[in-house]
Backbone as CSV, one residue per row, in Angstrom:
resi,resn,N_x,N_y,N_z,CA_x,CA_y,CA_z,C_x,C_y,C_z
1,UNK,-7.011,9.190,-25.816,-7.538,9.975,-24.702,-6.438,10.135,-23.652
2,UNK,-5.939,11.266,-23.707,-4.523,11.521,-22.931,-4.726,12.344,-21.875
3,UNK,-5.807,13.271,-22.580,-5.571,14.797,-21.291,-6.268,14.720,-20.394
4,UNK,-6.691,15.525,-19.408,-7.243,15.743,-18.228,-8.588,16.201,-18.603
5,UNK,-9.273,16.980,-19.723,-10.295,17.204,-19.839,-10.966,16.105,-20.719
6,UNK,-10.309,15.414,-21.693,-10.605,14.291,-21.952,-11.537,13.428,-21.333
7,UNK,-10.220,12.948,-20.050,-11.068,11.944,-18.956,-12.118,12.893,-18.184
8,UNK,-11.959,13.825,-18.058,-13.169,14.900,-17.277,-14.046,14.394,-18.083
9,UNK,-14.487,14.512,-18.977,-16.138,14.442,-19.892,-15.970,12.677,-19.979
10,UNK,-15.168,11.818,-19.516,-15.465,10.974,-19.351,-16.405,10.389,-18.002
11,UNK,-15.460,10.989,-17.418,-16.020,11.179,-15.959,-17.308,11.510,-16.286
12,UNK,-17.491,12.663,-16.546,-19.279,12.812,-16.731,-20.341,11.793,-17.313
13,UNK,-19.906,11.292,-18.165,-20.602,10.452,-18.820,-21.145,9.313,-17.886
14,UNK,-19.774,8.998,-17.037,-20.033,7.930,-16.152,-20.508,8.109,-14.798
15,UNK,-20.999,9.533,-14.603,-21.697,10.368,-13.480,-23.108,9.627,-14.231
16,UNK,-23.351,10.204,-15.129,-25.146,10.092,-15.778,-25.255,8.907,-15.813
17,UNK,-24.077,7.719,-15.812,-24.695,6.455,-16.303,-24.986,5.825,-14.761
18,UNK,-24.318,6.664,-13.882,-25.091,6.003,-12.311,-26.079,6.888,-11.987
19,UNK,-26.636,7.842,-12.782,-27.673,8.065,-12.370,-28.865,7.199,-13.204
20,UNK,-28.380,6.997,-14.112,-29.791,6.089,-14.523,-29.396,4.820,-13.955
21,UNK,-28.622,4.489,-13.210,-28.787,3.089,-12.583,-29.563,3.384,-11.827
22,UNK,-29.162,4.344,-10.567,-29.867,4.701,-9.299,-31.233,4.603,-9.722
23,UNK,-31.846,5.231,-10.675,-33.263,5.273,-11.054,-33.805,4.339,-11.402
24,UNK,-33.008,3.698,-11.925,-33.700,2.120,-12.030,-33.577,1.128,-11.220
25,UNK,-32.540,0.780,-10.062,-32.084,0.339,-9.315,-33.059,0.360,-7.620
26,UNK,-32.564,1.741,-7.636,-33.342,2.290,-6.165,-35.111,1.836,-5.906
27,UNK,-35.911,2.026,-6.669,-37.374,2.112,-6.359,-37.581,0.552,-6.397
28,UNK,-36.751,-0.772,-7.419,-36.866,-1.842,-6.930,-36.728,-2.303,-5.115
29,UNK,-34.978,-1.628,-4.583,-35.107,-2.031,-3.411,-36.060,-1.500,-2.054
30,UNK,-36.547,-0.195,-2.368,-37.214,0.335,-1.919,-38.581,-0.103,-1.547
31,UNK,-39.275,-0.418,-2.920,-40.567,-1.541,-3.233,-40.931,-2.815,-2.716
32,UNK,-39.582,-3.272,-2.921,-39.253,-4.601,-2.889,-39.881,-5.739,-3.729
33,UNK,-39.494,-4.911,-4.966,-40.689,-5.931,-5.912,-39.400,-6.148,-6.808
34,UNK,-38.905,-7.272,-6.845,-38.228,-7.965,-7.854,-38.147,-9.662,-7.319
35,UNK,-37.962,-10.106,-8.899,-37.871,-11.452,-8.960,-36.287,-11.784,-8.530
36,UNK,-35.978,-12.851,-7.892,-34.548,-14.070,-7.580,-34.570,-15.033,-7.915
37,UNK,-33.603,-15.285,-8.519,-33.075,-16.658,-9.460,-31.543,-16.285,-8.792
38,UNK,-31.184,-17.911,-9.269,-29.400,-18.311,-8.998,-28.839,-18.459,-9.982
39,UNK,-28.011,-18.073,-10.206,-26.868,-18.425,-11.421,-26.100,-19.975,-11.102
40,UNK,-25.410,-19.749,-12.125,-25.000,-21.469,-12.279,-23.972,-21.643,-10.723
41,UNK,-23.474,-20.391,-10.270,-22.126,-20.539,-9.193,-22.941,-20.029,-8.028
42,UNK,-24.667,-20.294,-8.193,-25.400,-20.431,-7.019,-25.937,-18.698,-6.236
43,UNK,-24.618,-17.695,-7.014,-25.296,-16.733,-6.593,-26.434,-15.627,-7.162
44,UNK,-26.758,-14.934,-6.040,-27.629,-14.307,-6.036,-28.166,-13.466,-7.371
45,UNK,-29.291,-13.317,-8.403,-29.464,-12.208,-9.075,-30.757,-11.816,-9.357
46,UNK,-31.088,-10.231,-9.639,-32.487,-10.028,-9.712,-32.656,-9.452,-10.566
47,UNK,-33.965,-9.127,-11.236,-34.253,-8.413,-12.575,-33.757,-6.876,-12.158
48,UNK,-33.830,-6.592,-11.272,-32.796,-4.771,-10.823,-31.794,-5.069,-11.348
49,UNK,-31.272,-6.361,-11.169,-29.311,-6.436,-11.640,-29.469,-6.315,-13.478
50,UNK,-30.103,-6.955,-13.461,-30.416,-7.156,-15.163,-30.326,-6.138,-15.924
51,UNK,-32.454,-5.211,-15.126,-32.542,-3.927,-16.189,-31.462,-2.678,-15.525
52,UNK,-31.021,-2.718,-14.640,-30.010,-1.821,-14.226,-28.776,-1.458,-15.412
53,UNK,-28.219,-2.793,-15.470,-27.914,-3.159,-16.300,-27.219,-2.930,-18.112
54,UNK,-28.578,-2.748,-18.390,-29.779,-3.225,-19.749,-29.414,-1.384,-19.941
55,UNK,-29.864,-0.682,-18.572,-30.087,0.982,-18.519,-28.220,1.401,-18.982
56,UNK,-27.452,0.980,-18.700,-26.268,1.583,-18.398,-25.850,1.195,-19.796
57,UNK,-25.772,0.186,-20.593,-25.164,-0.510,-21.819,-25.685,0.286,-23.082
58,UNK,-27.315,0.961,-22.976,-28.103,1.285,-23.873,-27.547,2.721,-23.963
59,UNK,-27.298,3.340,-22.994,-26.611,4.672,-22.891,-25.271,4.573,-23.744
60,UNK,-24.571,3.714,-23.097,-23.446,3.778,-23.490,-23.077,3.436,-24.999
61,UNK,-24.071,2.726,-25.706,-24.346,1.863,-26.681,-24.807,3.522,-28.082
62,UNK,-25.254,4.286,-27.297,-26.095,5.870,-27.863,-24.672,7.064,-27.489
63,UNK,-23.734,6.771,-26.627,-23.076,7.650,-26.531,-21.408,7.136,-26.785
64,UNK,-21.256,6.012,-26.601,-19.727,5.751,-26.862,-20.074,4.533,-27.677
65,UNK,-20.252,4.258,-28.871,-20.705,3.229,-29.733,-19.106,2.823,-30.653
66,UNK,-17.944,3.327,-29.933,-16.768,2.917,-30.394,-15.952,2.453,-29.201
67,UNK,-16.618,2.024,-28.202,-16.077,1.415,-27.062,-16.880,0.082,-26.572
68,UNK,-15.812,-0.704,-26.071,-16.117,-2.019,-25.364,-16.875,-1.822,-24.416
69,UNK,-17.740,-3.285,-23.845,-18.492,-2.827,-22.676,-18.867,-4.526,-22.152
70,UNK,-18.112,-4.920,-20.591,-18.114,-6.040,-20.383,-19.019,-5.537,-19.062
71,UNK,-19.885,-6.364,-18.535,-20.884,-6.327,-17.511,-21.414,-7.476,-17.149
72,UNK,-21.576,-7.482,-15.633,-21.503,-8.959,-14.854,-22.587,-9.782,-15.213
73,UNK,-24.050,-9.126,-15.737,-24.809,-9.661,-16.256,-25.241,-10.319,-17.913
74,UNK,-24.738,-9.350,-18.584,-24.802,-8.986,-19.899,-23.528,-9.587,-20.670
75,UNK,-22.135,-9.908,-20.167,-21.352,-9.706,-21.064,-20.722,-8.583,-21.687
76,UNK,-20.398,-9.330,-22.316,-19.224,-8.610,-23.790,-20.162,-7.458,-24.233
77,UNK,-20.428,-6.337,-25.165,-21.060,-5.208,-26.289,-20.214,-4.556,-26.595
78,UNK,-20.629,-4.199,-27.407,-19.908,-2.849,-28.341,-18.759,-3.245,-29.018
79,UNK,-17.942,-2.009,-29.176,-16.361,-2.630,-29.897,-15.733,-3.393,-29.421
80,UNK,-15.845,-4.660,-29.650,-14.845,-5.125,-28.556,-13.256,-5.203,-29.392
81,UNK,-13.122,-4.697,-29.859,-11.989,-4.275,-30.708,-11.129,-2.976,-30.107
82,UNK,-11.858,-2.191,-29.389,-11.611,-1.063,-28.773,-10.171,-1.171,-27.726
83,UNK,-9.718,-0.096,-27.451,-8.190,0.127,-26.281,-9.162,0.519,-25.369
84,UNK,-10.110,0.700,-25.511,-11.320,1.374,-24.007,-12.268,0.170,-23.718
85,UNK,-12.859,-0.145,-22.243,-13.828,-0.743,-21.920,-14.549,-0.365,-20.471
86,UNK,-15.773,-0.392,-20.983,-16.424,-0.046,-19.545,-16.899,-1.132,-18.572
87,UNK,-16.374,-1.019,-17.795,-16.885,-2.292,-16.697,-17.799,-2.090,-15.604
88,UNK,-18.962,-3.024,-15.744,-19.954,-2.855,-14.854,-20.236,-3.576,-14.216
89,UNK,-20.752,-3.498,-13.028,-21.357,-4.143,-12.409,-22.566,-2.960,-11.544
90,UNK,-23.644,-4.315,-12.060,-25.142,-3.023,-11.922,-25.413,-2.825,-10.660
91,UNK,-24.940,-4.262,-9.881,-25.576,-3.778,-8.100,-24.301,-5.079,-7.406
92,UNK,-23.180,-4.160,-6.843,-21.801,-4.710,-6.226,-22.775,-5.276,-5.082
93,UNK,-23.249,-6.064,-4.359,-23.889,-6.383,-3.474,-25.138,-7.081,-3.017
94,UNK,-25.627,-8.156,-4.291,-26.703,-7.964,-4.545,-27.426,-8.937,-3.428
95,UNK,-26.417,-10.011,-2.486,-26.812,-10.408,-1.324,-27.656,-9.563,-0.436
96,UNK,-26.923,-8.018,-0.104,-27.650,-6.967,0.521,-28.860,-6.516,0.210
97,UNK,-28.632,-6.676,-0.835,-29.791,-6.110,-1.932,-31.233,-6.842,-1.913
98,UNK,-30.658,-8.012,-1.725,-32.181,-8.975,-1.614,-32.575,-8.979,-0.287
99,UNK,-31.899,-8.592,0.593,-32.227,-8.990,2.222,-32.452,-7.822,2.935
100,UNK,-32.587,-6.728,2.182,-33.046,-5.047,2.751,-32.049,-4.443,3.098
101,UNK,-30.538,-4.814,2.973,-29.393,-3.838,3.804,-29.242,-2.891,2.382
102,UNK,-28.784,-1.731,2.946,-28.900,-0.605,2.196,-27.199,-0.856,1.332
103,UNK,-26.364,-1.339,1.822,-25.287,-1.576,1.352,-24.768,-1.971,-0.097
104,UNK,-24.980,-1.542,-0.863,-24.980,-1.897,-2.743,-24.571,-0.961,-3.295
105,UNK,-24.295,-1.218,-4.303,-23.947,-0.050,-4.995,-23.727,-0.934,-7.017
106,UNK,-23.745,0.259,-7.687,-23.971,0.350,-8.943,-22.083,0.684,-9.177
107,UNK,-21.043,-0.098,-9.798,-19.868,0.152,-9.984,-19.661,0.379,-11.895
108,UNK,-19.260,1.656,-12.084,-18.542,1.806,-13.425,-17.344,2.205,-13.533
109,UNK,-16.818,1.642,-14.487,-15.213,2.125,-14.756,-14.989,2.083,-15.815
110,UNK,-13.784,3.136,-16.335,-13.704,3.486,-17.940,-11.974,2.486,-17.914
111,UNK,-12.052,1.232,-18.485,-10.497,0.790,-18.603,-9.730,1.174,-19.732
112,UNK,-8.907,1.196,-19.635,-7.991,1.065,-20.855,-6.951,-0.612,-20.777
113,UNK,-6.771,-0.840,-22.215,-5.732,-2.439,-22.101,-4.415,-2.255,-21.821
114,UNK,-4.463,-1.439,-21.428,-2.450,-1.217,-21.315,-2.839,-0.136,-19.802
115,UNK,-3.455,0.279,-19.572,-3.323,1.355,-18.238,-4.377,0.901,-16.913
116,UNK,-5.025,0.099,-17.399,-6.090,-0.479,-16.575,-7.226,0.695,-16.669
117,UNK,-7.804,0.513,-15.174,-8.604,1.404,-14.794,-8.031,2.762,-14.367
118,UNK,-8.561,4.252,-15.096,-8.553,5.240,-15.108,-9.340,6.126,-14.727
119,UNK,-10.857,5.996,-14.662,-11.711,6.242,-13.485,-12.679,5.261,-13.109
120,UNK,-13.784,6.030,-12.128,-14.149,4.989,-11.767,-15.663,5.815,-10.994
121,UNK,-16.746,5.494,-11.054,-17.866,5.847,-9.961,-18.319,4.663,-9.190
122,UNK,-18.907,4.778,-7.991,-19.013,3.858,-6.744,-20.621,4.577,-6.556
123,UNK,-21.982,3.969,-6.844,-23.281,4.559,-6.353,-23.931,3.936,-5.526
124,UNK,-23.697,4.499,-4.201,-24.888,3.798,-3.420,-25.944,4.355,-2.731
125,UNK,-27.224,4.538,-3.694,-28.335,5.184,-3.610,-29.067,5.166,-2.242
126,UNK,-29.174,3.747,-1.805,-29.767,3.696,-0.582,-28.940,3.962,0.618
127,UNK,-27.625,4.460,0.526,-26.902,4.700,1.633,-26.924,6.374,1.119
128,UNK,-27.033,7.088,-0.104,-27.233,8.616,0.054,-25.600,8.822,-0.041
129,UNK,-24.958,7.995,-0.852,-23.266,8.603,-1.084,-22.861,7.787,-2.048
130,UNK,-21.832,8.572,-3.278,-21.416,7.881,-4.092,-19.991,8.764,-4.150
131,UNK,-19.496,7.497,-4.692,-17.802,8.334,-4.905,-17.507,8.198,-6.191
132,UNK,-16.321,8.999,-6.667,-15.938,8.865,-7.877,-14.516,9.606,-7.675
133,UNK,-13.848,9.212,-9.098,-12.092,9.953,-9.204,-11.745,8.877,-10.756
134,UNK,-10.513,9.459,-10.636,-10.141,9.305,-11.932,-8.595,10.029,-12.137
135,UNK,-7.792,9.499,-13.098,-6.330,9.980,-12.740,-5.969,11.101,-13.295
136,UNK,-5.486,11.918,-12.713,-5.036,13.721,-12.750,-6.495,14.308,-11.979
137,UNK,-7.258,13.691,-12.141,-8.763,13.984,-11.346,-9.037,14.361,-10.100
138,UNK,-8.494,13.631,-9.651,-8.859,13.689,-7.407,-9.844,12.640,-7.166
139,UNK,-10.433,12.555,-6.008,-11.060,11.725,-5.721,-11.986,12.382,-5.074
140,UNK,-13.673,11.815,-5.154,-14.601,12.582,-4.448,-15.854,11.675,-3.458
141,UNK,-16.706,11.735,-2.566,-17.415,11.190,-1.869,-18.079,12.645,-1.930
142,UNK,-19.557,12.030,-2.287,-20.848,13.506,-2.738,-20.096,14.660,-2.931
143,UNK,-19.691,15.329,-4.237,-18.663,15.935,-4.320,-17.595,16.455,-2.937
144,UNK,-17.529,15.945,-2.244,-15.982,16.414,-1.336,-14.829,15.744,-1.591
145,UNK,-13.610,16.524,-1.574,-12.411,15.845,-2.393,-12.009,14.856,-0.799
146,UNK,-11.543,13.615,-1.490,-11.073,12.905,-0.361,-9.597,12.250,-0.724
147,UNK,-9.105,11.758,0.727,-7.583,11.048,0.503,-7.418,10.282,1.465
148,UNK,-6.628,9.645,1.259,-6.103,8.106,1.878,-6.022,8.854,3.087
149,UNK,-5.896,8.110,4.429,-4.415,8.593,5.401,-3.732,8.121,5.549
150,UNK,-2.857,8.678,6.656,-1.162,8.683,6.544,-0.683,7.618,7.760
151,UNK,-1.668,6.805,8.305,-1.251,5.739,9.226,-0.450,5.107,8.466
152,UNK,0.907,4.414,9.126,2.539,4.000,8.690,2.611,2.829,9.399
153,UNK,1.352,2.431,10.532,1.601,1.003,11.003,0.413,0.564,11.361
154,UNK,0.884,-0.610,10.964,-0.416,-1.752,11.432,-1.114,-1.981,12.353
155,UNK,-0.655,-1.802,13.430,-0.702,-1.629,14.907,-1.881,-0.605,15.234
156,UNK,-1.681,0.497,14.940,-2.112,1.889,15.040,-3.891,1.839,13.898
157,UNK,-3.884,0.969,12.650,-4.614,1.199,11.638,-5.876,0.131,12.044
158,UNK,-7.089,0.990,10.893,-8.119,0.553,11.310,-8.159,-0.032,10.148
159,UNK,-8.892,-1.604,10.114,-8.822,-2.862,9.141,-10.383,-3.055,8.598
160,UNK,-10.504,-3.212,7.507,-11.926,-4.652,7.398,-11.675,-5.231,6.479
161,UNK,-12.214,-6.465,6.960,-11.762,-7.731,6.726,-12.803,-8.577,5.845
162,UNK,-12.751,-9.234,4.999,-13.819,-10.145,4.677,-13.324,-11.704,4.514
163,UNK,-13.957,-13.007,5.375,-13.740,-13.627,5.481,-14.200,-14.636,4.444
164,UNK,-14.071,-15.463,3.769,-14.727,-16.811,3.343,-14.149,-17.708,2.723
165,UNK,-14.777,-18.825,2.042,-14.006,-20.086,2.033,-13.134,-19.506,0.829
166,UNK,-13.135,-18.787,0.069,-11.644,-18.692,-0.749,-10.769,-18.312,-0.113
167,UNK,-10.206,-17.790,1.079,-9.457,-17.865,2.198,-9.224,-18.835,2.835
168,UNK,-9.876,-19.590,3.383,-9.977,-20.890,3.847,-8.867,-22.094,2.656
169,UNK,-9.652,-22.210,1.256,-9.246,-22.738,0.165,-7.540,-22.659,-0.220
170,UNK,-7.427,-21.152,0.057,-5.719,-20.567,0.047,-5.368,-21.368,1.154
171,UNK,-5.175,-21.280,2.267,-4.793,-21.883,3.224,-4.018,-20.918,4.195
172,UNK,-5.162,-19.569,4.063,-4.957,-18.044,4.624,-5.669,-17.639,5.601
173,UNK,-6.594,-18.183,5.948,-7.605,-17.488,7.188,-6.649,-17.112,8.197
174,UNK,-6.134,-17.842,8.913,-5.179,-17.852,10.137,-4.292,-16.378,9.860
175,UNK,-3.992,-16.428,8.915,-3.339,-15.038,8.070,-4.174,-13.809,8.508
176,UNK,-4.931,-13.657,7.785,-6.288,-13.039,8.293,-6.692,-12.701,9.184
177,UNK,-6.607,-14.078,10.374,-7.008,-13.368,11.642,-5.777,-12.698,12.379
178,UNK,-4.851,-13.166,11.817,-3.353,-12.316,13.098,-3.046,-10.975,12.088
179,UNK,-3.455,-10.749,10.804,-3.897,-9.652,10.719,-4.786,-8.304,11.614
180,UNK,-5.848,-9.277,11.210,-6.760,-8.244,11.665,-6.632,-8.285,13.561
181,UNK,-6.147,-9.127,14.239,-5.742,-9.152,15.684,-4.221,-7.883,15.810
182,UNK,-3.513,-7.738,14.736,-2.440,-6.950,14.844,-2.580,-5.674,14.649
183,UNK,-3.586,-5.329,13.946,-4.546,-4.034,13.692,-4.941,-3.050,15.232
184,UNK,-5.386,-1.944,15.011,-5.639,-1.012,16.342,-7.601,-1.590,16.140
185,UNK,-8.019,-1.360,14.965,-9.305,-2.144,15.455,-9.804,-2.522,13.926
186,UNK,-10.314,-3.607,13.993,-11.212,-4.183,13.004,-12.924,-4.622,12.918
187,UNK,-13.120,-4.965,11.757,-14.804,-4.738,11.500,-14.412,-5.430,10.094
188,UNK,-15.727,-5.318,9.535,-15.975,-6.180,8.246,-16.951,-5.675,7.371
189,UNK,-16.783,-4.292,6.641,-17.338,-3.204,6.347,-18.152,-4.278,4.629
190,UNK,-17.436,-5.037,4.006,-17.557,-5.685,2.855,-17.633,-5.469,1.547
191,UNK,-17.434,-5.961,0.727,-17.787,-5.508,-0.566,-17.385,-4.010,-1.067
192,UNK,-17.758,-3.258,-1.790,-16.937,-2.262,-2.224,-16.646,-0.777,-1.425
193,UNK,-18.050,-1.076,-0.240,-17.503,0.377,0.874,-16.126,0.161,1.924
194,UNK,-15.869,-1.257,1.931,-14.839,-0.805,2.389,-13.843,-0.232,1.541
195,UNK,-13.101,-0.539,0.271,-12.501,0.203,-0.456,-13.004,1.725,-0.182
196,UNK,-14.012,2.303,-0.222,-14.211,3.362,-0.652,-14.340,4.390,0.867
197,UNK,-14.286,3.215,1.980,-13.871,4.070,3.283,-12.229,3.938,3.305
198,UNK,-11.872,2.938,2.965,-10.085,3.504,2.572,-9.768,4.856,1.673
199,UNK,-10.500,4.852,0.499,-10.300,5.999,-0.083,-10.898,7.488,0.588
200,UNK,-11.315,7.189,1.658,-11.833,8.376,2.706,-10.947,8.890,3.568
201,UNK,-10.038,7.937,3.835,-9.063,8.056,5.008,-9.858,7.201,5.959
202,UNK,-10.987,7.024,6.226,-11.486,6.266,7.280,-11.368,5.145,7.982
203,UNK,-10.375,4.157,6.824,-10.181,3.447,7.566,-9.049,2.728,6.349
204,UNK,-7.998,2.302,7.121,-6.536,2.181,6.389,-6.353,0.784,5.345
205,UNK,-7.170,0.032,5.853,-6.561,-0.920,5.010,-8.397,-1.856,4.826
206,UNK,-7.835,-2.391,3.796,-9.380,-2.991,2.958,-8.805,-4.839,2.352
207,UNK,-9.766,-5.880,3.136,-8.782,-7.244,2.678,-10.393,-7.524,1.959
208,UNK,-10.603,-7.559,1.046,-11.473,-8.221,0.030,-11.880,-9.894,0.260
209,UNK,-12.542,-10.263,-0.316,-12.837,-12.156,-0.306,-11.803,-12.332,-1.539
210,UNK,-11.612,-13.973,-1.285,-11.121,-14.232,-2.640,-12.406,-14.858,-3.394
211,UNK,-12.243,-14.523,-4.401,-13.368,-14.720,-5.680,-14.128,-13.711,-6.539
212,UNK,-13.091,-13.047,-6.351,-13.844,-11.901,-7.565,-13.438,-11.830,-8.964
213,UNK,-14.484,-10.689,-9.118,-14.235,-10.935,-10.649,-14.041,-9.421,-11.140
214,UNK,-14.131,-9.151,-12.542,-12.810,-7.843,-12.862,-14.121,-6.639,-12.494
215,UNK,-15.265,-7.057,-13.043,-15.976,-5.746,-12.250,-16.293,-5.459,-11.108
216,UNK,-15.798,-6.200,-10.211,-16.053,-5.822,-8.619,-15.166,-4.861,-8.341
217,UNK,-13.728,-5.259,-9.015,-12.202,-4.329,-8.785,-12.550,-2.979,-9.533
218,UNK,-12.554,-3.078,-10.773,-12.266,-2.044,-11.723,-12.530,-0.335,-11.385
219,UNK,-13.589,-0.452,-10.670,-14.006,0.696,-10.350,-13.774,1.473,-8.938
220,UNK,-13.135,0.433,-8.247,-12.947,0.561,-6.859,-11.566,0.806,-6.977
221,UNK,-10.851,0.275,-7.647,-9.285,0.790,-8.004,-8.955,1.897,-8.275
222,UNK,-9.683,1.999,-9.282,-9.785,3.853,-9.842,-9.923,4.743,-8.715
223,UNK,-10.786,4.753,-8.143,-11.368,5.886,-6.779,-10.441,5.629,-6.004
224,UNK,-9.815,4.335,-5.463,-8.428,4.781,-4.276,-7.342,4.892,-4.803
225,UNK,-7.028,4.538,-6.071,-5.788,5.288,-6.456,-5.994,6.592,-6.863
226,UNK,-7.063,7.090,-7.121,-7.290,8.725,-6.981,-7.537,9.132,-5.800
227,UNK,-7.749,8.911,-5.285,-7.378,8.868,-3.739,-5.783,9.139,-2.910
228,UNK,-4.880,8.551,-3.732,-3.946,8.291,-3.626,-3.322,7.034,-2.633
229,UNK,-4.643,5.781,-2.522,-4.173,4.596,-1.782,-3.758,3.327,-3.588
230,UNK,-3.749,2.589,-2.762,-3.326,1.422,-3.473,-3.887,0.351,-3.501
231,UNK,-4.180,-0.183,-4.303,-5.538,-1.522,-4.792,-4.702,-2.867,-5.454
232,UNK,-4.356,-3.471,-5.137,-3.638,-4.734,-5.731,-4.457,-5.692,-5.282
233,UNK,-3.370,-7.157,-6.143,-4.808,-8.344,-5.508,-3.377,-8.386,-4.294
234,UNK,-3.954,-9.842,-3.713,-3.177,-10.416,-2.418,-1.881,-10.549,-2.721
235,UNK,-1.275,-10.361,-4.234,-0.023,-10.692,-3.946,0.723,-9.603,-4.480
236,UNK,0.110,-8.542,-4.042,0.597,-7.242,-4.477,0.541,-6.533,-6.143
237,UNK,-0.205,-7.588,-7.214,-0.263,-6.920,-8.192,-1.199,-6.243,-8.499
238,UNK,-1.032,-5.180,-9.440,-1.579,-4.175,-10.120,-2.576,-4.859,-11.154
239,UNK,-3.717,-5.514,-10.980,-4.529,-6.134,-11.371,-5.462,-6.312,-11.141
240,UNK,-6.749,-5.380,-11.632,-8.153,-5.265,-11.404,-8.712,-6.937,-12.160
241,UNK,-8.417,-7.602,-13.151,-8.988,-8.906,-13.618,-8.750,-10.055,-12.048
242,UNK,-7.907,-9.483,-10.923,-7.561,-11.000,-10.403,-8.906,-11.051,-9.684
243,UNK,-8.549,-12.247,-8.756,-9.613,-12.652,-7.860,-9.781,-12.238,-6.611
244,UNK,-8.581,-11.289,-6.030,-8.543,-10.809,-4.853,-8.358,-9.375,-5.015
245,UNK,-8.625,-8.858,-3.874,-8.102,-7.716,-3.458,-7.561,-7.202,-2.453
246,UNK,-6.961,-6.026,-2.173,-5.938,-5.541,-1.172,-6.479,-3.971,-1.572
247,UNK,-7.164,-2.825,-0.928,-6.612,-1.872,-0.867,-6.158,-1.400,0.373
248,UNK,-5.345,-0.140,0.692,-4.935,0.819,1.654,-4.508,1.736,1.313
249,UNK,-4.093,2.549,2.282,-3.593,4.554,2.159,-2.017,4.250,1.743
250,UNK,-1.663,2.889,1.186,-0.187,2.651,0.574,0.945,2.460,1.119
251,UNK,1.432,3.358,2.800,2.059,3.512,3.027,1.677,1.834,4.040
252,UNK,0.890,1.558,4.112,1.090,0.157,4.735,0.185,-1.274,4.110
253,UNK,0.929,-0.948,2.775,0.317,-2.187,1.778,1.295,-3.411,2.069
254,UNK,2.818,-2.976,1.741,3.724,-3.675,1.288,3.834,-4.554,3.078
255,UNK,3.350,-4.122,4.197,3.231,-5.270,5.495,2.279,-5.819,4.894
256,UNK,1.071,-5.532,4.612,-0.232,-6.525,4.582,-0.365,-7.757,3.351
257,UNK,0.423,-7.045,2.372,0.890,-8.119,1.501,2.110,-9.381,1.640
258,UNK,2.771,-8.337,2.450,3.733,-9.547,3.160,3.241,-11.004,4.139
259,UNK,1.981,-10.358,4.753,0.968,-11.587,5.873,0.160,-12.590,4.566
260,UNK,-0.301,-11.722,4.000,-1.441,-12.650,3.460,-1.164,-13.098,2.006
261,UNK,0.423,-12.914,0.960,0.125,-12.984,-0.413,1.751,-13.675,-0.081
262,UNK,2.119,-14.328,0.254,2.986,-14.997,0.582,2.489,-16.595,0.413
């Protein structure tokens, strides 16, 4: 899969597969009828995360049945033999999710093992905006094409930040805060909208928690590097599997990686 129309009908595919999340997803938080249980690392999950899920794998399982498919709930399916994998995660947020904030979203991404992530959709039903892009593609928020901006200093740029003990653990908070104190203004947007207000231009630089995992990145990478920003973990690599993240509009990655991946 090389060309541009290629990944186009990929892209589509992975348009429909957030719409059957949204549909299965949305009328739970809306309702507010789902069950909570903890996973073994204490966090949060609900039968929305599950059959959300369950909805996206079965599609994919009927339409790309020669591709991998790893998902935060589910695991491993399909080929796992495949140069392609789709990475999911059914609801990026699911803290929000249980506590009524509209803030969640449904993340897919089409990887490849040698190129990483190549596109990517971002759905967040109860906020009424989803993004998507993909490479030779562009980048979009409810179809409008979007792009990084062109802020060149730190000083001048608008930050969010996410704080917690895997920061703490690094022995980085302090980092963090003379960051975000060196910034023109900061906030703590979280989880995958801030990436995806970097990929707006809205706001320049995006510091992730440490502790993630490859489907939180995968899809959020895709959309700001179609975007034309830049997504690394903290120590500047090109690596949707790490545990951190870093995006921005690029032109002021290589300071922010210098504060905090050192």
């Amino acid at each position: 899969m090389s060309s541009v129309d290629a990944l186009q009908d990929e892209l589509a595919l992975a348009i429909s597969l957030a719409d059957a999340a949204d549909a299965m997803s949305l009328p739970y938080f809306e309702k507010r009828t789902f069950t909570l249980s903890r996973k073994a690392d204490h966090s949060e999950v609900t039968e929305a995360d599950r059959n959300t899920e369950t909805a996206i794998t079965e599609l994919l399982a009927a339409e790309r049945p020669f591709h991998a498919i790893y998902g935060e709930e589910h695991g491993t399916a399909g080929d796992e033999s495949s140069e392609w994998t789709w990475v999911i995660d059914p609801i990026d947020g699911t803290s929000n999710f249980v506590r009524g904030v509209p803030v969640w979203a449904t993340l897919v991404s089409l990887v490849h093992k040698d190129r990483g992530p190549v596109l990517g959709v971002v759905s967040a039903p109860a906020m009424g905006r989803r993004w998507w892009g993909g490479v030779g593609l562009g980048a979009f928020a409810n179809g409008r094409p979007v792009r990084v901006s062109e802020i060149d200093q730190v000083s001048e740029a608008q930050i969010s930040v996410t704080f917690n003990k895997g920061w703490d653990e690094a022995g980085r908070t302090e980092d963090l805060v003379r960051l975000q104190q060196s910034a023109y203004r900061a906030r703590g947007y979280g989880d995958f909208w801030q990436h995806m207000l970097v990929a707006e231009g809205a706001v320049d630089i995006a510091v992730d928690a440490i502790g993630l995992a490859p489907y939180d990145n995968a899809a959020v990478q895709a959309v700001v590097e179609a975007a034309g920003g830049t997504h690394t973990d903290r120590f500047g690599r090109r690596d949707y599997s790490s545990n951190s993240a870093i995006s921005s509009n690029g032109r002021l990655h290589s300071a922010v990686v210098g504060i905090l991946g050192a």
